[in-house]
C-alpha positions as CSV (number, residue, x, y, z in Angstrom):
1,X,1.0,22.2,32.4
2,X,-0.5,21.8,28.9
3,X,1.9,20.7,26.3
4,X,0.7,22.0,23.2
5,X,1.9,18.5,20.6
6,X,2.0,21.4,17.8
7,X,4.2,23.6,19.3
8,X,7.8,24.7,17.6
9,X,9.2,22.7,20.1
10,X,7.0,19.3,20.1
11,X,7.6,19.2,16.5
12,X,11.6,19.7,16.4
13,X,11.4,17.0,18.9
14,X,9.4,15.0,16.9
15,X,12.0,15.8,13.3
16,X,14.8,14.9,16.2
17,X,13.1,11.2,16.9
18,X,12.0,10.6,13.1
19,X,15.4,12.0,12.1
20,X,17.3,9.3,14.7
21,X,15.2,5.7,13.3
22,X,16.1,7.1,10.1
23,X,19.7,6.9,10.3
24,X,19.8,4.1,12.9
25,X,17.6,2.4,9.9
26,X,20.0,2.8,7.4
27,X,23.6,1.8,9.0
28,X,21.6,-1.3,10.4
29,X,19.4,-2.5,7.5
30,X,22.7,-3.6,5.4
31,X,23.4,-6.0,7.7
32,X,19.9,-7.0,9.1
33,X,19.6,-7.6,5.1
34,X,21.8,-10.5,4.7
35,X,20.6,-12.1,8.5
36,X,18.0,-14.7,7.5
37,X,17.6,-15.6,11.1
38,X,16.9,-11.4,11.8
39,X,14.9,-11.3,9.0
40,X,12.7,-14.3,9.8
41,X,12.6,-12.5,13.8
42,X,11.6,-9.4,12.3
43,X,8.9,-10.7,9.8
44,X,7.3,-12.4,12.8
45,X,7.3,-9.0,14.9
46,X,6.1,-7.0,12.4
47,X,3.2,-9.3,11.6
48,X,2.2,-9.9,15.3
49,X,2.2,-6.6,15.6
50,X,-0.2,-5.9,12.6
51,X,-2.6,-8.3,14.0
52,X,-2.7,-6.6,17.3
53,X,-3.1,-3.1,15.5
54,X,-6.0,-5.1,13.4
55,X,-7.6,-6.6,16.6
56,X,-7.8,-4.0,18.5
57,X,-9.2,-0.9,15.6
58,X,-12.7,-2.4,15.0
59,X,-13.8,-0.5,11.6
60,X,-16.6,2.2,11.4
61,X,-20.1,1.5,10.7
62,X,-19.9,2.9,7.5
63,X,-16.6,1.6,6.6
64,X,-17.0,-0.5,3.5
65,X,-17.2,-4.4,3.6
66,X,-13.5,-5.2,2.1
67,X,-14.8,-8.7,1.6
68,X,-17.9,-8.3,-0.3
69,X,-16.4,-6.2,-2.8
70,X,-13.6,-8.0,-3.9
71,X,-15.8,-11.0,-4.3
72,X,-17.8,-8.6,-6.6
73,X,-14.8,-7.9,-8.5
74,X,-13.2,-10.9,-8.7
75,X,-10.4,-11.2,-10.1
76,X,-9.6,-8.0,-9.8
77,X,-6.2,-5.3,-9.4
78,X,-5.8,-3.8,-6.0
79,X,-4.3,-0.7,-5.0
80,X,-3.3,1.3,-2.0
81,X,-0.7,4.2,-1.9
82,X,2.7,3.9,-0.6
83,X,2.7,5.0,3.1
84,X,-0.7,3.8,3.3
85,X,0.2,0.5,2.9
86,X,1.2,-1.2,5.8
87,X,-1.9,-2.7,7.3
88,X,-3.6,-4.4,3.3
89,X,-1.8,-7.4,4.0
90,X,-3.9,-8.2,6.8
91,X,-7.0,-7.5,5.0
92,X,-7.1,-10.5,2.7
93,X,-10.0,-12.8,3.3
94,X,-8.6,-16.1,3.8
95,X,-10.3,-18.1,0.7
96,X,-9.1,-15.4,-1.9
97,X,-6.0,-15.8,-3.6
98,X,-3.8,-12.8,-4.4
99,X,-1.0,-12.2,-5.9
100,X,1.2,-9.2,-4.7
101,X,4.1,-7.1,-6.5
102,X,7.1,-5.8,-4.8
103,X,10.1,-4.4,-5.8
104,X,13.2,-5.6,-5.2
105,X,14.7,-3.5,-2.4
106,X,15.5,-5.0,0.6
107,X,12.8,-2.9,2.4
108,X,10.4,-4.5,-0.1
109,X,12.2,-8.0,0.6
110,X,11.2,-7.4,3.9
111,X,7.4,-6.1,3.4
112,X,7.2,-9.1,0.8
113,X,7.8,-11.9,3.5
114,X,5.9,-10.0,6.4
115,X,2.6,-10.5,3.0
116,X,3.5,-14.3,2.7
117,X,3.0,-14.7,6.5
118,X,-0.6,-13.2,5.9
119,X,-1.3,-15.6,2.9
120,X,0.1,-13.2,-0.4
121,X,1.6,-14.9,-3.3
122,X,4.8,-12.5,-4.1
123,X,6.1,-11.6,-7.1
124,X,9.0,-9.1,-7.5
125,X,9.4,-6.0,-10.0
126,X,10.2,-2.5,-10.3
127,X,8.3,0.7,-11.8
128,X,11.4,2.8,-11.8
129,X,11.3,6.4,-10.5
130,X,8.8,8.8,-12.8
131,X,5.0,8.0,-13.0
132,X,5.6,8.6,-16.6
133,X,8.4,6.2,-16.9
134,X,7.5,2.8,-18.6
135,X,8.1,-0.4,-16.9
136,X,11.7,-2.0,-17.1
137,X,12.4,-5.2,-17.9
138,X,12.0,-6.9,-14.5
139,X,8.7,-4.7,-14.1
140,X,7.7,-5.6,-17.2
141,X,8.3,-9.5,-16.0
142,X,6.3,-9.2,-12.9
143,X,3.6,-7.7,-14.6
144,X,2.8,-10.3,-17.3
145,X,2.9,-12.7,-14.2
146,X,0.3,-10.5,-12.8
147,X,-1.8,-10.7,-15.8
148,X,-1.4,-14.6,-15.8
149,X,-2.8,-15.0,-11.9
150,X,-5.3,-12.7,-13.0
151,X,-6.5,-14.4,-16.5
152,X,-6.5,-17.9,-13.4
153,X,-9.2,-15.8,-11.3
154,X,-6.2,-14.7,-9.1
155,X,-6.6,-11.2,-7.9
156,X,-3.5,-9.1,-8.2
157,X,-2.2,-6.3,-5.8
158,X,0.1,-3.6,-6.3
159,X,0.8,0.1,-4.7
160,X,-0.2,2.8,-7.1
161,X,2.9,5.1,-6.3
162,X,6.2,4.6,-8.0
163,X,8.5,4.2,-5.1
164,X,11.0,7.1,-4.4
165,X,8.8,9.0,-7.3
166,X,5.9,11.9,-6.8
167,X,3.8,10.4,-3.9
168,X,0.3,10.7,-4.2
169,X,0.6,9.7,-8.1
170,X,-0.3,6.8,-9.5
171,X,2.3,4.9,-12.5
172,X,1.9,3.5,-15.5
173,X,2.2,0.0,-14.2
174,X,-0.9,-0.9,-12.6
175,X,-3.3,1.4,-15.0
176,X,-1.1,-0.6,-18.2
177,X,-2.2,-4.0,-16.1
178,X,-6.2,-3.6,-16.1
179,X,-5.8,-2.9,-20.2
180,X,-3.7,-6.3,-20.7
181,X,-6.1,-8.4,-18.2
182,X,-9.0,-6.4,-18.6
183,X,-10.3,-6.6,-14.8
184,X,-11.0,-3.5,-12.7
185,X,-8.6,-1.6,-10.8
186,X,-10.4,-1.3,-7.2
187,X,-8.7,2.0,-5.1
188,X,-8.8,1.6,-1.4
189,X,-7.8,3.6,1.1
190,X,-7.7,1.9,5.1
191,X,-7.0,4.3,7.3
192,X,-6.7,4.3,11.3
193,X,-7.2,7.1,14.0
194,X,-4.2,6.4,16.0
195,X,-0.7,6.7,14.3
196,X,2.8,8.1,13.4
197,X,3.8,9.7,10.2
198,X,7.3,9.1,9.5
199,X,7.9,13.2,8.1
200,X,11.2,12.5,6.8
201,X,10.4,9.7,5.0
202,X,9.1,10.3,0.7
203,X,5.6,8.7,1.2
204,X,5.0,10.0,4.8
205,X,4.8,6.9,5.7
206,X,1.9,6.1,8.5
207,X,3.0,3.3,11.2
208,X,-1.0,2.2,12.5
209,X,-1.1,2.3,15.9
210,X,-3.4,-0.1,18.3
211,X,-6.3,0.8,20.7
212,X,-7.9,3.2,17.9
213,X,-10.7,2.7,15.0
214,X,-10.3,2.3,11.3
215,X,-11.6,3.0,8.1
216,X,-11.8,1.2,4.7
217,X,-13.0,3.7,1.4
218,X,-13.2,2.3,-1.8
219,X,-13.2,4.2,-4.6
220,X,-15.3,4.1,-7.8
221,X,-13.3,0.6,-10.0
222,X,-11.1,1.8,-12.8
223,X,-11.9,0.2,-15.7
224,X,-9.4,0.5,-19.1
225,X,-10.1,-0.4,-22.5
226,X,-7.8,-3.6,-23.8
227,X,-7.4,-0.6,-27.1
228,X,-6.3,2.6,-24.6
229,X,-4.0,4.8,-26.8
230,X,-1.3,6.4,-24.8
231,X,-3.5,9.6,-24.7
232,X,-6.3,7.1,-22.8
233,X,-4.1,5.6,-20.6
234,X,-2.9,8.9,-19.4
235,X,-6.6,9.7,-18.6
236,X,-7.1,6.3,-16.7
237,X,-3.9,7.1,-14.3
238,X,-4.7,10.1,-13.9
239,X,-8.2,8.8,-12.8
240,X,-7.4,6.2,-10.8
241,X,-4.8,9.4,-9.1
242,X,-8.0,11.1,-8.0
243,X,-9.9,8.1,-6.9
244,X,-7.4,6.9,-4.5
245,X,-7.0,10.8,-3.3
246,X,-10.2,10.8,-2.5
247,X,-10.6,7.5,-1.0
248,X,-7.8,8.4,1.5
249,X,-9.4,11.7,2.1
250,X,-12.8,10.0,3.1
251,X,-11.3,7.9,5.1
252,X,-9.3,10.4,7.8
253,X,-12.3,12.8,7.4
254,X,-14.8,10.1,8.8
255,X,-12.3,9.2,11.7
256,X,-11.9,12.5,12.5
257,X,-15.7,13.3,12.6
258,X,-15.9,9.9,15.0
259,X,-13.5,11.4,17.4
């Protein structure tokens, strides 16, 4: 018998099994928190396990060459939207320096280490919880240390969305970053054909899965003048919003069409 994967019953079985690692997540990750010898077993799982999703999803023709444009670019800002995240640390090439921003959850601690096993230098900050919302003071820190591996031909790396804020929207943080370095903002979106959306979660955050294919989009670089008013900056954020929208959108369309 056919089982239809989206009928009313397939999906509340699916809200039962997102619902359940949910709440097993969050009565263990207090304690997996202050493990350094869990921690260091999980960071080497979870970065196996993005090499086998990475080795075995060979990209699209027409999936854009990662490499050759951030050479183009270079130094340059990076940016991916949370949820969409999970796979960018294994896209580095290995000669290219890049320093990464994460907050400083322990989830981030987590994602930060899993980026240093792929090469990332780490630096951690927080954009708070609007998209309108400036950056606080150990934001504001991380960012000028941005700026600084950028003004040393460093590229710098952060996710567009304010975590736990509107998904889908870039902050102020990274568009405020390309006017005090003055290197582009590059918007990519690298997607895969096989996966699991986490439903409950604020970013619907996509867990790659392997034996698939995959899809890099970038969008059109975001460029911000080092003089952007307030009422400019709102323009470039809400640019580099759209870019990254569309990027992502490219990217599950020409899966789909490969199917």
């Amino acid at each position: 018998m056919h089982n239809d994967r989206n009928s009313p019953a397939m999906t509340a079985e699916r809200k039962r099994t997102d619902g359940f690692a949910k709440n097993l997540w969050r009565r263990i990750r207090g304690p997996l928190a202050r493990s350094a010898f869990v921690k260091s077993a999980l960071v080497q799982l979870i970065a196996g396990y993005l090499k086998l999703v990475r080795a075995t999803n060979p990209p699209l023709e027409e999936s854009a060459d990662l490499e050759a444009i951030l050479r183009r670019f270079s130094p340059s800002i990076i940016t991916f939207w949370h949820g969409q995240h999970i796979m960018a640390p294994t896209a580095r090439p290995d000669d290219l320096a890049v320093v990464a921003m994460f907050s400083r959850s322990n989830d981030a601690e987590l994602n930060a280490r899993v980026a240093e096993k792929f090469g990332f230098i780490t630096v951690r900050g927080s954009g708070g919880r609007r998209a309108q919302q400036s950056p606080e003071k150990g934001g504001a820190r991380a960012l000028l240390t941005l700026k600084n591996a950028l003004k040393k031909g460093q590229s710098a790396s952060m996710i567009a969305d304010i975590a736990h804020g509107r998904a889908r929207e870039a902050g102020q943080g990274v568009v405020l970053l390309a006017k005090l370095s003055g290197r582009p903002i590059l918007p990519f979106a690298y997607a895969f054909s096989r996966n699991h959306i986490l439903q409950k979660t604020w970013d619907k955050t996509t867990i790659p899965l392997p034996f698939g294919r995959s899809m890099i989009v970038c969008g059109e670089p975001v460029w911000v003048d080092a003089d952007a008013d307030e009422a400019q900056l709102e323009e470039k954020r809400m640019e580099l919003t759209r870019q990254l929208n569309d990027a992502t959108t490219k990217a599950y369309a020409a899966l789909e069409k490969a199917k």
